[in-house]
C-alpha positions in Angstrom: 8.3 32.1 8.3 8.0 27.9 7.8 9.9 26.0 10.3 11.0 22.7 8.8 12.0 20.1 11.6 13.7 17.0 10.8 13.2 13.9 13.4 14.1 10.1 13.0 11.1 9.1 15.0 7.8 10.0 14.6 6.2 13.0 16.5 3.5 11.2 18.4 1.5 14.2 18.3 0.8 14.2 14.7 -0.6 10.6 14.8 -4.5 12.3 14.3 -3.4 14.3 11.4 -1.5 11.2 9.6 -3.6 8.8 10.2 -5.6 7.5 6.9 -3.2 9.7 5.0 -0.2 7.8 4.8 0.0 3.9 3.0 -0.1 1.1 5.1 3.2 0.3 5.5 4.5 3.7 6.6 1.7 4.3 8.6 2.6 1.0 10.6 5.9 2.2 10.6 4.9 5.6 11.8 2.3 4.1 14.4 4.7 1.4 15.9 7.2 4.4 16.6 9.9 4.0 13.4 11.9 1.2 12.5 15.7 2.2 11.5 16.3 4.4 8.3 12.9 6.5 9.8 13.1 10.1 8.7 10.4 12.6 9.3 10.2 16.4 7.8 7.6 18.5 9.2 7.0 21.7 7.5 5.1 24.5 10.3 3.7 27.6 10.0 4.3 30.5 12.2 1.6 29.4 14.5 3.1 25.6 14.5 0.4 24.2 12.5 1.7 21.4 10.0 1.6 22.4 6.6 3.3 19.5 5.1 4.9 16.0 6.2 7.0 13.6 3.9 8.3 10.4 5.8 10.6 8.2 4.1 10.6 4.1 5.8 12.2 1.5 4.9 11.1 -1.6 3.1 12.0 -4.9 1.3 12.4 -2.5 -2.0 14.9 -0.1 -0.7 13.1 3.0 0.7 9.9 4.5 0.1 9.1 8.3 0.5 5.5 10.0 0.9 4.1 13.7 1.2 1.2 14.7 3.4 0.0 18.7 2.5 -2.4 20.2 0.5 0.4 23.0 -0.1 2.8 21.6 -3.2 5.9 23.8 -2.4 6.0 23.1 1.0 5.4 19.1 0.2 8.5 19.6 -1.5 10.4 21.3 0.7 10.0 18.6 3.4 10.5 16.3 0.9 13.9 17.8 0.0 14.9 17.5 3.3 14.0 14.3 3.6 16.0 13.1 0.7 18.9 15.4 1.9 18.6 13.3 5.2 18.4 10.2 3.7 21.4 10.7 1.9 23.2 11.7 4.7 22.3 8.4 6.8 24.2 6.9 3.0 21.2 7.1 1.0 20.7 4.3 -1.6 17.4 3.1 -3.4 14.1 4.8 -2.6 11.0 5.3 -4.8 8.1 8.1 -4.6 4.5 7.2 -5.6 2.7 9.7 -7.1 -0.9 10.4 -8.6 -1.4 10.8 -12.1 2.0 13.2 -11.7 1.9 16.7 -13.7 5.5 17.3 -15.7 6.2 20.0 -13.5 6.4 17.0 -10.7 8.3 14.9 -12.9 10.7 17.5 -13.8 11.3 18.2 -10.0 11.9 14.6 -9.0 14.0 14.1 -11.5 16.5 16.4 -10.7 16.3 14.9 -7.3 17.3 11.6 -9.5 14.2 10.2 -9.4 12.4 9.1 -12.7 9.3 7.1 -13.7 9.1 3.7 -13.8 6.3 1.3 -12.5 2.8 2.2 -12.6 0.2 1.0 -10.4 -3.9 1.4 -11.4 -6.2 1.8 -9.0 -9.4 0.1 -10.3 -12.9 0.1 -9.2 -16.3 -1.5 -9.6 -20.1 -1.5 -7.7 -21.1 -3.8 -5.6 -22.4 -6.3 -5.2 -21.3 -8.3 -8.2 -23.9 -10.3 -10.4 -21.9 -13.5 -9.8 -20.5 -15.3 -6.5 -17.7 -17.1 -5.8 -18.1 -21.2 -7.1 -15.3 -22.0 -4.4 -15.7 -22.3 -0.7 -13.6 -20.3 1.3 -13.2 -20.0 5.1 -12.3 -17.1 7.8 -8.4 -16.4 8.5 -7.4 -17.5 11.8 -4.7 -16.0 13.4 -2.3 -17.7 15.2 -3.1 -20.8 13.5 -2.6 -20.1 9.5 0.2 -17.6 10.1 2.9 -20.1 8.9 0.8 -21.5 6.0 -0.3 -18.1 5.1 3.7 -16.3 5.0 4.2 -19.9 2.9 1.7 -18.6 0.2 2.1 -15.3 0.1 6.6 -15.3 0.2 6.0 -17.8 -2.9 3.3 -15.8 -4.9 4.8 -12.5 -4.5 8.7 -13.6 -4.4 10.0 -11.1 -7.1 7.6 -8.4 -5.3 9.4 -5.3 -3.8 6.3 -5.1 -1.4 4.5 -7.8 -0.7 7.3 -10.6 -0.9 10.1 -12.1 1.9 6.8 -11.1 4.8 7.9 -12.4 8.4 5.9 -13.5 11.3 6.8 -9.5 12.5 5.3 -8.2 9.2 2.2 -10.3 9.2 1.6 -9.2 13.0 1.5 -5.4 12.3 -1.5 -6.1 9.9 -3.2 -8.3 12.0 -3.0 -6.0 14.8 -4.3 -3.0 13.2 -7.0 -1.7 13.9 -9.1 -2.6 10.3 -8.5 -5.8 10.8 -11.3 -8.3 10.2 -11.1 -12.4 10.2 -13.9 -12.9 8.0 -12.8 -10.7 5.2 -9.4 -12.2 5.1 -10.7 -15.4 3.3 -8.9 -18.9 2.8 -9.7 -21.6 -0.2 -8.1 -24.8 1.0 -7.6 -28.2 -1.8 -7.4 -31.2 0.0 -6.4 -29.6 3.5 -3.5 -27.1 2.0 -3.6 -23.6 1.6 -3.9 -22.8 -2.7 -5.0 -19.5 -2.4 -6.5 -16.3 -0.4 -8.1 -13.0 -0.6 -7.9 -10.9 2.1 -10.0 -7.1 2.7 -10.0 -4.0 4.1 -12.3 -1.9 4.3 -12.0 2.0 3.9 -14.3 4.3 5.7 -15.9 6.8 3.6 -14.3 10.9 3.3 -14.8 13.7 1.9 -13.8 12.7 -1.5 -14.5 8.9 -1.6 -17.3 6.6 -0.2 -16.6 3.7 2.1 -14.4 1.6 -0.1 -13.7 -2.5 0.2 -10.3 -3.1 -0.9 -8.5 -6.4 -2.2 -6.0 -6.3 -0.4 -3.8 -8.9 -1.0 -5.0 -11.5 -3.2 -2.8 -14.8 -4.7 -3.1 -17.8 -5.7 0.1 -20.9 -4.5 2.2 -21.1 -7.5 1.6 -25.0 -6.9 -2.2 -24.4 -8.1 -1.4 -22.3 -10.9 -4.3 -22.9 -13.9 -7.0 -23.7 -11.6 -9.1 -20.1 -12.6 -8.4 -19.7 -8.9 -7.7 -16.0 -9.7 -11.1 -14.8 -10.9 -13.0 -17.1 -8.1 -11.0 -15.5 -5.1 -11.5 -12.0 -6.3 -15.0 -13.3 -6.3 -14.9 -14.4 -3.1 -13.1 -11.2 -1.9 -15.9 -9.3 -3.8 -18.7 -11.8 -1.8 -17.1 -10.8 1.8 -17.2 -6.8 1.2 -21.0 -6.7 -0.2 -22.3 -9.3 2.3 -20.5 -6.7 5.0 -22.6 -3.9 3.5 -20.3 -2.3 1.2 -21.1 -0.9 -2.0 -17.7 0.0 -4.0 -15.0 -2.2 -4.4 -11.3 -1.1 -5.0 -8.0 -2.6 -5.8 -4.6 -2.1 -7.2 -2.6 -3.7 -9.9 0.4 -3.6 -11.7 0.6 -1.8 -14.8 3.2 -4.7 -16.4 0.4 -7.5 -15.1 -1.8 -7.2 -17.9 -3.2 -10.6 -17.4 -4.3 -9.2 -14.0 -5.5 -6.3 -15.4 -7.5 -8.0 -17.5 -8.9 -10.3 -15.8 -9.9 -7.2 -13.4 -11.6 -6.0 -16.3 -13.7 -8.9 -17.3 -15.1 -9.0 -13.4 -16.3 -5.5 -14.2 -13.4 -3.1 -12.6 -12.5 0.2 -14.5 -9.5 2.4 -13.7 -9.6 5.3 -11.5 -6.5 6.6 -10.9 -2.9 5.6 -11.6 0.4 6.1 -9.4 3.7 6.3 -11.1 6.6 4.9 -9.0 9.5 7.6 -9.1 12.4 6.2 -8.3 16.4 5.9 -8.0 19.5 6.2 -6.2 19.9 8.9 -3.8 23.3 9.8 -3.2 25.8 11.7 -0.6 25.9 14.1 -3.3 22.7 15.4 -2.1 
């Protein structure tokens, strides 16, 4: 028999198992032992060995909910308990990404009131690319470009559910962790002021994937809009990772941002996977 625990912090002890398998900002949230609205779901077997994990966290969005398990009915047993949980605290907004999601999953979800909406690609390319960047960019350095940088970024991303309204706190969890490198984090200054950035992270390689260089976070200050600053700092991004040794890059867009997508495209990037944002209002009636 399963035993299903529910906990609104994290179980310390499952930090080796979760690590890598969660997205960044519930691993963060996970790691730094759980901001409020936390709710973990561990599914065990009879021998207390985790067969499944959902986690929901909070974020500027709402709510966000994952699964960790290789076994789909328990995954969705912790994650109805984790919904039931959540509604229980009063519930409200809170979106599931899912791979490529089968219509069995889509017919679960939404009779837990969650339904499809944004899609996100996941796009990638070999390195190293057969231009380089024509702007110069420098090395993040923190402490010192914290407040230019959350300037930047709150502007460029300021209808993003994500990556908009970051805080000197939010910023710090990044910068702490343990990926974190300066020099892939890169600046391109105009006349002393911050117009854009491109910041890495690189993935180690699994089972399933090689070592992967992600774009992170990449924008451009609305101020310095129509500059082609877009396709140089991806460039520049794309400079950082092969220079560092790595040989695939990957990044995410927005399937409404098809001048993103596009440019992505002309630089060489193909899509490899897309995650469909199911999403909604979860109620007390839950």
């Amino acid at each position: 028999m399963r035993l299903v625990e529910v906990s609104r912090r994290p179980w310390p002890e499952l930090a080796t198992e979760l690590e890598g398998r969660l997205s960044d900002h519930l691993w963060l949230d996970f790691a730094s032992g759980g901001s409020p609205g936390f709710i973990g779901v561990r599914v065990l077997d009879p021998e207390r060995q985790l067969v499944a994990y959902a986690q929901i966290s909070q974020t500027a969005g709402g709510a966000e909910l994952e699964l960790v398990g290789a076994d789909p009915t328990a995954a969705q047993d912790a994650a109805a308990t984790a919904l039931d949980a959540y509604a229980a605290d009063g519930g409200g907004a809170v979106t599931w990404w899912v791979d490529d999601p089968e219509p069995a999953t889509l017919a679960w979800a939404a009779e837990r009131g969650l339904v499809a909406g944004r899609a996100l690609h996941e796009m990638r390319r070999p390195l190293p690319h057969e231009r380089r960047a024509a702007i110069h960019t420098r090395a993040f350095v923190p402490g010192s470009d914290d407040d230019a940088w959350l300037a930047v970024n709150n502007r460029a991303f300021a209808d993003h559910p994500e990556q908009g309204g970051w805080t000197r706190a939010t910023l710090a969890t990044r910068l702490s962790a343990d990926w974190f490198d300066a020099d892939g984090f890169r600046l391109h200054e105009v006349d002393g002021e911050l117009a854009g950035f491109c910041w890495t992270k690189i993935h180690p390689a699994t089972d399933t994937d090689p070592e992967l260089g992600e774009i992170y976070v990449i924008a451009a200050d609305p101020a310095f809009a129509g500059r082609g600053l877009g396709t140089e700092l991806t460039l520049a991004g794309l400079d950082s990772l092969s220079d560092r040794g790595v040989r695939t890059a990957d990044l995410y867009v927005d399937g409404g941002n098809a001048a993103a997508r596009t440019l992505y495209e002309r630089l060489g990037f193909t899509v490899h996977r897309t995650r469909t944002a199911l999403g909604g209002h979860v109620g007390a009636h839950l």
